[in-house]
DOMARLUM-421713 format. One record per residue (C-alpha): residue number from 1; x, y, z. Coordinates in nm, 3 decimals. Each point is the difference from the previous one (the first is absolute). Example, Ala and Ser with C-alpha at 12.3 -4.5 7.8 and 13.67 -1.06 7.14 Angstrom:
2
kolnu 1 | xx 1.230 | yy -0.450 | zz 0.780
kolnu 2 | xx 0.137 | yy 0.344 | zz -0.066
//
This chain:
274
kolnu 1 | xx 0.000 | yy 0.000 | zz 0.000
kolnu 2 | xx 0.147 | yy 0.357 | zz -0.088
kolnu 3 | xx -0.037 | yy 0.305 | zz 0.210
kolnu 4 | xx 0.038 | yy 0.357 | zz -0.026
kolnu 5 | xx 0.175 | yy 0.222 | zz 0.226
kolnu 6 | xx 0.017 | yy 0.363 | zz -0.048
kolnu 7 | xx 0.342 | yy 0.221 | zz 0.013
kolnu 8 | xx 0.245 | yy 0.224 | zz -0.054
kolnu 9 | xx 0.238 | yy -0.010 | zz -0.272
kolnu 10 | xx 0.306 | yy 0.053 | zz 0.153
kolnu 11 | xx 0.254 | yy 0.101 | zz -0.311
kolnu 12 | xx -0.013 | yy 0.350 | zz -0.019
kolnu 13 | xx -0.178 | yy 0.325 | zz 0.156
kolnu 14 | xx -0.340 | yy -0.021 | zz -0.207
kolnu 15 | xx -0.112 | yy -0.205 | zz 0.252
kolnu 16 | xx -0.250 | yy -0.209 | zz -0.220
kolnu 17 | xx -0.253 | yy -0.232 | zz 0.183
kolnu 18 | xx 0.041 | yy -0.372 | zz -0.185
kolnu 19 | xx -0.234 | yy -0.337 | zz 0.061
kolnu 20 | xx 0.227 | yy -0.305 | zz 0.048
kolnu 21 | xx -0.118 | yy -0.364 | zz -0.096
kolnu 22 | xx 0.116 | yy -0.199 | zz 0.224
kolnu 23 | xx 0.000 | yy -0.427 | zz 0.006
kolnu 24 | xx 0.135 | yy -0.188 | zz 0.287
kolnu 25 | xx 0.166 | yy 0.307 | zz 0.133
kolnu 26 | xx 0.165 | yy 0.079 | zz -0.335
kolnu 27 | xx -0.026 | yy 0.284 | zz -0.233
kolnu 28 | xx -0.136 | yy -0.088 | zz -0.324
kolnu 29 | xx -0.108 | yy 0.327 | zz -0.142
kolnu 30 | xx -0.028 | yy 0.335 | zz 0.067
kolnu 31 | xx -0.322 | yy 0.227 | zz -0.107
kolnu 32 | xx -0.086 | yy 0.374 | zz 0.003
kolnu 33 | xx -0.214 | yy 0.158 | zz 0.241
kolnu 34 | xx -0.266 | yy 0.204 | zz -0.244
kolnu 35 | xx -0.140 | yy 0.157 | zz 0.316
kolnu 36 | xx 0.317 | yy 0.180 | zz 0.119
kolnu 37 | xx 0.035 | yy 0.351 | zz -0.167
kolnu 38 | xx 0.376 | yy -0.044 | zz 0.020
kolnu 39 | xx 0.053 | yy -0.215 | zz -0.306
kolnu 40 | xx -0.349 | yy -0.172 | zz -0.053
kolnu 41 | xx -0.053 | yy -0.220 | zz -0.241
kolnu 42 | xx 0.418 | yy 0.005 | zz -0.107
kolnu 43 | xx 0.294 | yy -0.181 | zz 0.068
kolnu 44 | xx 0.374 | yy 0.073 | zz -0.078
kolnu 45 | xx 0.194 | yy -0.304 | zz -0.083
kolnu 46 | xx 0.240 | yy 0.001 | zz 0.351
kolnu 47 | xx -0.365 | yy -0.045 | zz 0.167
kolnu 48 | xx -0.143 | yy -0.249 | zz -0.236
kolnu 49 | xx 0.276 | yy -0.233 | zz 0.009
kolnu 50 | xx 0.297 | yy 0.094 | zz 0.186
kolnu 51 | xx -0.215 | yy -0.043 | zz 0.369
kolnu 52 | xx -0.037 | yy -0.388 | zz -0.106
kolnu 53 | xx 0.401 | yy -0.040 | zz -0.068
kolnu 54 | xx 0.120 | yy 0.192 | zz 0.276
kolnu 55 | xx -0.241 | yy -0.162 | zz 0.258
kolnu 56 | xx 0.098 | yy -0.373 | zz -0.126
kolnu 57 | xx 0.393 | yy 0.067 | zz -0.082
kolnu 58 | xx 0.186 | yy -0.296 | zz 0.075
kolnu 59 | xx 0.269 | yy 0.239 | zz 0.130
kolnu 60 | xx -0.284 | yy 0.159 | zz 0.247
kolnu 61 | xx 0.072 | yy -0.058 | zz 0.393
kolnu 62 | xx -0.221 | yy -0.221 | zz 0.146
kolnu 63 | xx 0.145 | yy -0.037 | zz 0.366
kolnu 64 | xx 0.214 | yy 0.192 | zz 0.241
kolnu 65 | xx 0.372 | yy -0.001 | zz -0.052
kolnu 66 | xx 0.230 | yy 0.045 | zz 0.264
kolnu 67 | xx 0.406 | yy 0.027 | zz -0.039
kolnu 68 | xx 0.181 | yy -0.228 | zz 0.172
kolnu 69 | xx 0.363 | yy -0.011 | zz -0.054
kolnu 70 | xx -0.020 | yy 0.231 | zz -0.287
kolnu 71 | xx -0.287 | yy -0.186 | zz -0.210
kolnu 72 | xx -0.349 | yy 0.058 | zz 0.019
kolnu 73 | xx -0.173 | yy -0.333 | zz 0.142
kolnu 74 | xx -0.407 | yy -0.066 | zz -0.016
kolnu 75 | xx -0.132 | yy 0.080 | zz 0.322
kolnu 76 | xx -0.343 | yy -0.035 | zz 0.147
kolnu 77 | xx -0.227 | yy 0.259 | zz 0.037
kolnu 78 | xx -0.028 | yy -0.027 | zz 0.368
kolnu 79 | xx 0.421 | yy 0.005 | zz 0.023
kolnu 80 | xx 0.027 | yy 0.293 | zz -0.181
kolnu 81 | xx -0.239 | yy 0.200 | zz 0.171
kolnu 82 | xx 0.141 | yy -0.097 | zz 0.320
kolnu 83 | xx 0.375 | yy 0.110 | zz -0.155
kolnu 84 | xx -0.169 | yy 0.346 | zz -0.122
kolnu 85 | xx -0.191 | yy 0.035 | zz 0.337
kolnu 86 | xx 0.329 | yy -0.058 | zz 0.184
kolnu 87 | xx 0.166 | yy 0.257 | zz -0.185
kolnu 88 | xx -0.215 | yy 0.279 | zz -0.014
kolnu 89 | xx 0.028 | yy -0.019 | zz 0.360
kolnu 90 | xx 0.323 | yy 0.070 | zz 0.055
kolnu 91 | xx -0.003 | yy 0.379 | zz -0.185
kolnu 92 | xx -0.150 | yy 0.296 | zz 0.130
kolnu 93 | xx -0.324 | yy 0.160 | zz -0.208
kolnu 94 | xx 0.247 | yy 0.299 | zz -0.160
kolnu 95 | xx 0.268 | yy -0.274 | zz -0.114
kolnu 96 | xx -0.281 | yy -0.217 | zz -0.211
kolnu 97 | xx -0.144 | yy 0.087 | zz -0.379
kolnu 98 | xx -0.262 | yy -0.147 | zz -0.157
kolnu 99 | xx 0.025 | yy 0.047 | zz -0.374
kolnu 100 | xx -0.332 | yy -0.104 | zz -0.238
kolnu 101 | xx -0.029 | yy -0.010 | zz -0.357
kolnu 102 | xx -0.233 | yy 0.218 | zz -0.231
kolnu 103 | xx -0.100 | yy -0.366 | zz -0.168
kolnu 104 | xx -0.213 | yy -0.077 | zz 0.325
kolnu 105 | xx -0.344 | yy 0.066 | zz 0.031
kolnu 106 | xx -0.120 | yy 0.301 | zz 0.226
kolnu 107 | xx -0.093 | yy -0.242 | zz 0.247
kolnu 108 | xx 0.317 | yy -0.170 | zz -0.016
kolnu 109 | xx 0.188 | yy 0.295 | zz 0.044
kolnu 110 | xx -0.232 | yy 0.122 | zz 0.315
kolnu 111 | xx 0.033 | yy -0.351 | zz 0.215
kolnu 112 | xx 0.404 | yy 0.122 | zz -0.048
kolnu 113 | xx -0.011 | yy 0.336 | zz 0.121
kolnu 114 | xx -0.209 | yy -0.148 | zz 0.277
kolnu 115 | xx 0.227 | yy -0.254 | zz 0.084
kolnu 116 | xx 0.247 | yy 0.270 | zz 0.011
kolnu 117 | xx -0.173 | yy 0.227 | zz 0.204
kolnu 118 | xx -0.180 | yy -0.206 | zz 0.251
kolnu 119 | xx 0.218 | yy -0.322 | zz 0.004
kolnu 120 | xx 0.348 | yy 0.149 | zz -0.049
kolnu 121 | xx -0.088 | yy 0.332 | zz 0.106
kolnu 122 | xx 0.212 | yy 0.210 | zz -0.221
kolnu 123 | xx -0.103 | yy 0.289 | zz -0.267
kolnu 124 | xx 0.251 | yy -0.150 | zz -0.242
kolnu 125 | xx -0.194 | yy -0.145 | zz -0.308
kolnu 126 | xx 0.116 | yy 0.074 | zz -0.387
kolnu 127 | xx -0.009 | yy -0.132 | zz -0.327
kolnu 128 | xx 0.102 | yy 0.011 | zz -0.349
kolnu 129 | xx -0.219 | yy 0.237 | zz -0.188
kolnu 130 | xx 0.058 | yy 0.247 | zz 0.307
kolnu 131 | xx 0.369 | yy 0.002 | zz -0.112
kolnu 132 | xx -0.107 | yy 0.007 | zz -0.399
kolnu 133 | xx -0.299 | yy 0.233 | zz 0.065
kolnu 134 | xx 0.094 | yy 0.260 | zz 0.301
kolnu 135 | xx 0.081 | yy 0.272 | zz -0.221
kolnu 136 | xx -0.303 | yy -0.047 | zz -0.219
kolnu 137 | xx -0.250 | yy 0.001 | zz 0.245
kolnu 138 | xx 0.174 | yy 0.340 | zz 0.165
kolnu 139 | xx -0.020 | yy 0.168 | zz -0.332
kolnu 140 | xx -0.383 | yy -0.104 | zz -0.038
kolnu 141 | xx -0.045 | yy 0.086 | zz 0.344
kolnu 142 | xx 0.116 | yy 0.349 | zz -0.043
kolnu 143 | xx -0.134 | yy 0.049 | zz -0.334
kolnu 144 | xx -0.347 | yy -0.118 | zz 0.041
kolnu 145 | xx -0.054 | yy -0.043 | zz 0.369
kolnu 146 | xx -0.016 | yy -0.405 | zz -0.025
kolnu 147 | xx 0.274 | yy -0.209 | zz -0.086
kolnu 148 | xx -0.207 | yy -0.260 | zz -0.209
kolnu 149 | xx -0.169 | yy 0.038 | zz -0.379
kolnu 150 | xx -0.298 | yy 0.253 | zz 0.018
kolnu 151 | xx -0.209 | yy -0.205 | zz -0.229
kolnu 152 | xx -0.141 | yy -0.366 | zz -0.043
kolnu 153 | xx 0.203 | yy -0.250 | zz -0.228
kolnu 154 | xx -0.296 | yy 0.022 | zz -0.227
kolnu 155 | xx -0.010 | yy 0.343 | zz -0.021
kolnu 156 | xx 0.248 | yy 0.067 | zz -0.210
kolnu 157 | xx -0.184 | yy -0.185 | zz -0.242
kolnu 158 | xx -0.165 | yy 0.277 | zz -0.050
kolnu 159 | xx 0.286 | yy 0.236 | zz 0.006
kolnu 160 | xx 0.043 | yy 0.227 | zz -0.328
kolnu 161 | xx 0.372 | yy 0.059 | zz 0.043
kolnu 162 | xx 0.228 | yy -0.216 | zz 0.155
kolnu 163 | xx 0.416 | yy 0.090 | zz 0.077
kolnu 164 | xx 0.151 | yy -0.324 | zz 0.067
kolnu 165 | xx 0.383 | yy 0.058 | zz 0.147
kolnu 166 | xx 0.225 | yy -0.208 | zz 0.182
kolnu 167 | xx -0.231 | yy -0.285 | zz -0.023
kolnu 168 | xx -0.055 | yy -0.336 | zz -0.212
kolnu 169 | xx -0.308 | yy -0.026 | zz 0.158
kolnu 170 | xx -0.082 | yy -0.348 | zz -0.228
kolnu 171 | xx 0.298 | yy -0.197 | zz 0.184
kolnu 172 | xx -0.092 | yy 0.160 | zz 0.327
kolnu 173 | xx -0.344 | yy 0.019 | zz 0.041
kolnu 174 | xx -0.151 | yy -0.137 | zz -0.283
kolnu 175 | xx -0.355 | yy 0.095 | zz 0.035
kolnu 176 | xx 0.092 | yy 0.344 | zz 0.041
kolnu 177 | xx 0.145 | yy -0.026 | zz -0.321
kolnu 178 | xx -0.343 | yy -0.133 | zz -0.126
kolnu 179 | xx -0.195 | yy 0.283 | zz 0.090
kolnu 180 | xx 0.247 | yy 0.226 | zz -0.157
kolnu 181 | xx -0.034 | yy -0.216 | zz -0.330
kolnu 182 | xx -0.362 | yy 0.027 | zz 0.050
kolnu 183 | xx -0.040 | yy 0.394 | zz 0.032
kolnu 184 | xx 0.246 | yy 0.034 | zz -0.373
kolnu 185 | xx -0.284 | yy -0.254 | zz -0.092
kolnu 186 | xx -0.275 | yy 0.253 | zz 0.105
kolnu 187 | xx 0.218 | yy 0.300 | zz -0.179
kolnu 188 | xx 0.222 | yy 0.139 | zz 0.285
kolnu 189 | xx 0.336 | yy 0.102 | zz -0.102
kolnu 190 | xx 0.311 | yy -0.178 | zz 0.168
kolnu 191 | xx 0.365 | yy 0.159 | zz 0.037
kolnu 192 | xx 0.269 | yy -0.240 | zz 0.134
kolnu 193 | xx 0.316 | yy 0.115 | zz 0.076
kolnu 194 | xx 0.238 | yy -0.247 | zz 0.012
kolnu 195 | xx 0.394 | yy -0.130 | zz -0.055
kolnu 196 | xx -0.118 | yy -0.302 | zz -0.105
kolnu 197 | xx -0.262 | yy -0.091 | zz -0.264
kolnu 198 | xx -0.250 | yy -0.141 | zz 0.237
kolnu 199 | xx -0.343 | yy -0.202 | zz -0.104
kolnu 200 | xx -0.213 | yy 0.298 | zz 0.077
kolnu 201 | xx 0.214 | yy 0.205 | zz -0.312
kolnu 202 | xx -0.200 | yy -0.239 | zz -0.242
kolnu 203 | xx -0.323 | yy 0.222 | zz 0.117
kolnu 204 | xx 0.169 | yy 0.308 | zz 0.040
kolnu 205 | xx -0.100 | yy 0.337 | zz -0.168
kolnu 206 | xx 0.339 | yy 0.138 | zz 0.090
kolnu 207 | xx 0.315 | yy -0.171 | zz 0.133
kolnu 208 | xx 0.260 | yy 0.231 | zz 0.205
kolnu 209 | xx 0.345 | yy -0.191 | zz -0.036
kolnu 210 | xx 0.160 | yy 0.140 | zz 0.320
kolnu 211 | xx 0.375 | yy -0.064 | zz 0.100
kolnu 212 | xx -0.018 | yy -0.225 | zz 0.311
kolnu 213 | xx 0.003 | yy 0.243 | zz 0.329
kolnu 214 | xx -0.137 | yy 0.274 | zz -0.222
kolnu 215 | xx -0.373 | yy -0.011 | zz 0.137
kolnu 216 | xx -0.013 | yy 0.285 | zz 0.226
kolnu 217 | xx 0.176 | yy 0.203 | zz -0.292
kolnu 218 | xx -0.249 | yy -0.077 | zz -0.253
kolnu 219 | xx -0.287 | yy 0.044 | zz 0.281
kolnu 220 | xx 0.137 | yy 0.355 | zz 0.073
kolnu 221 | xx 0.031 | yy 0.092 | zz -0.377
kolnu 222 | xx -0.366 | yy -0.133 | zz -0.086
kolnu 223 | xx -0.126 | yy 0.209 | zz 0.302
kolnu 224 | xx 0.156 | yy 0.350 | zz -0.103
kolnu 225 | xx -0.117 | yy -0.001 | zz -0.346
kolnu 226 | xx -0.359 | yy -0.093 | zz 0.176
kolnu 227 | xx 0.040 | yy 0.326 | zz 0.202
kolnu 228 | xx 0.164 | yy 0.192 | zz -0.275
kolnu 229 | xx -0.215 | yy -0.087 | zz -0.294
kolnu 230 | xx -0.313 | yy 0.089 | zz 0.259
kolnu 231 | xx -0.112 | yy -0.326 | zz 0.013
kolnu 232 | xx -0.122 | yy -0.081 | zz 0.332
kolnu 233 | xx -0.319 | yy -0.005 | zz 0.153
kolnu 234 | xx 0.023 | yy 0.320 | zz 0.231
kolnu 235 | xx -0.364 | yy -0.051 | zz 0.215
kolnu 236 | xx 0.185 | yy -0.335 | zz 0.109
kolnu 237 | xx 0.314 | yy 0.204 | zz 0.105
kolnu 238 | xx -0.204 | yy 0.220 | zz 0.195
kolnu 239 | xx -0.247 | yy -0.239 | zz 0.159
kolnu 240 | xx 0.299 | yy -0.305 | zz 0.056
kolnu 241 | xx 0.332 | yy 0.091 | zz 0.007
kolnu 242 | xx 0.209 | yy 0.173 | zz 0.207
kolnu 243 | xx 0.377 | yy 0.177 | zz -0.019
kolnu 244 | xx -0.110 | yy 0.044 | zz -0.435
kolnu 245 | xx 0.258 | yy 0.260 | zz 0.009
kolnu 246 | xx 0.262 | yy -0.169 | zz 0.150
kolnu 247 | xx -0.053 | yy -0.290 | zz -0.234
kolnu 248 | xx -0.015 | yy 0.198 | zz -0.300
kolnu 249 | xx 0.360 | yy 0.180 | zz 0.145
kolnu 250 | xx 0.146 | yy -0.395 | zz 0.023
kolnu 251 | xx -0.005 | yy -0.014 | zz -0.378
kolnu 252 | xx 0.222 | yy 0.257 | zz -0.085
kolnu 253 | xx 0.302 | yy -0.144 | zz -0.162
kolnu 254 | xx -0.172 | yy -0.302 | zz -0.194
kolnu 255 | xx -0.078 | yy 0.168 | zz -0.282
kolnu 256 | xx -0.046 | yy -0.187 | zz -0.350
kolnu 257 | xx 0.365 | yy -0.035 | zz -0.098
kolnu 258 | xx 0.112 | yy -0.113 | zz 0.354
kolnu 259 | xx -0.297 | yy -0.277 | zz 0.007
kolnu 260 | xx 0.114 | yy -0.135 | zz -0.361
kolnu 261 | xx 0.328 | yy -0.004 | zz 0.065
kolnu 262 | xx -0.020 | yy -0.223 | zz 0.367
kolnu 263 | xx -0.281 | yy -0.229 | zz -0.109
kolnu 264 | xx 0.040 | yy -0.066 | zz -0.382
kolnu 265 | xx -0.332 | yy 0.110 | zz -0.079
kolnu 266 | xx -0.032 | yy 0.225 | zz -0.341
kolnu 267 | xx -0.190 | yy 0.331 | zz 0.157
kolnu 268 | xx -0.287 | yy -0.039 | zz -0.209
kolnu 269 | xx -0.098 | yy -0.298 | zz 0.160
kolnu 270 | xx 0.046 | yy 0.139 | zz 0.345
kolnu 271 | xx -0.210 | yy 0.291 | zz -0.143
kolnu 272 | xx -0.267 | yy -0.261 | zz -0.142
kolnu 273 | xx -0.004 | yy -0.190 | zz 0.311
kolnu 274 | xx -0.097 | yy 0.328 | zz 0.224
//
């Protein structure tokens, strides 16, 4: 008999809810969850069929390992939690870490930070995409007051201009990338500035060829010939933003020639691209 248990695919950030199949406590398919608004009724291929190969790798840990005598010998359960019990006694709260991983589930990563807190009683809980993501999630924090997206995956669907830079959105989150196909489907223009001639060039209206390291550069130069050329939207200035004038002082210096020459891009582009 085959059940279904409802999840969380756990591959990259979109977060996309997934049925598995399972038979005698084995994976035998995985399914999309139509009902979720994160991905619906789609599927990238690492969700499809990469949860069935990583779950059942014959290289997969299936029992404790403990090293004795420099190599790692199959322990029971009960002996290594006795061994890690044992140990964690023996440090004070501010000498332990607990360190989690971004490819846990949210309620994964909350029994650790409890464990940490209540158990261990220390503060001191990280992970990778803190180290990968810190500075990004500052910069949205100060920009836009949140340091997350301020739209739904599937609204950019419905976006009618979409500036894709220092991403490859199709390897990283791949139904991300979907939507973005899905709003040059519906008519919406996409720029992708890029070193490297990414899947998401294929749909692209315009393709900005940077020099690797050169984003901010070719950020800066698109932005002045916004604000020189008159091409903002001044009632959103007024009604959103703050410190305009310092901002508009910050892009002295990365004028058309300057931009060209540090990024590669021919000017008109840049120019098109505003």
């Amino acid at each position: 008999e085959t059940s279904k248990v409802r999840t969380t695919c756990p591959y990259c950030g979109c977060g996309c809810s997934i049925y598995l199949s399972i038979r005698d406590q084995e994976i035998i398919g995985v399914s999309s969850c139509p009902e979720n608004s994160v991905n619906g009724v789609s599927l990238c291929v690492k969700g499809r069929f990469g949860i069935i190969e990583f779950v059942h790798h014959r290289d997969r840990l299936k029992a404790p390992l403990i090293k004795k005598d420099g190599d790692f010998i199959e322990a029971s359960w009960d002996e290594a939690l006795d061994l890690v019990a044992s140990r964690l006694g023996s440090y004070k709260a501010d000498e332990l870490a607990v360190i989690s991983s971004a490819k846990c589930t949210n309620e994964d990563n909350y029994v650790a930070q409890k464990f940490a807190r209540a158990v261990l009683g220390t503060n001191n809980v990280d992970h990778c995409a803190r180290l990968c993501h810190a500075p990004t999630v500052a910069g949205l924090v100060q920009s836009f007051g949140s340091g997350a997206m301020t739209n739904s995956i599937g609204e950019i669907g419905d976006a009618r201009c979409i500036l894709a830079i220092g991403t490859n959105t199709t390897e990283a989150h791949p139904i991300i990338g979907l939507e973005v196909k899905r709003a040059v489907g519906k008519g919406a223009k996409l720029i992708v500035a890029n070193p490297r001639e990414i899947d998401l060039v294929r749909f692209a209206h315009l393709w900005l060829q940077h020099q690797p390291g050169s984003d901010v550069a070719l950020l800066m130069g698109m932005m002045k010939v916004i604000v020189d050329e008159g091409l903002l939207d001044k009632s959103f200035i007024q009604e959103r933003c703050e410190d305009f004038d310092v901002f508009r002082e910050s892009l002295e210096g990365f004028d058309l020639a300057f931009v060209e020459r540090t990024t590669g891009v021919p000017g008109d582009k840049i120019v098109e691209a505003a």
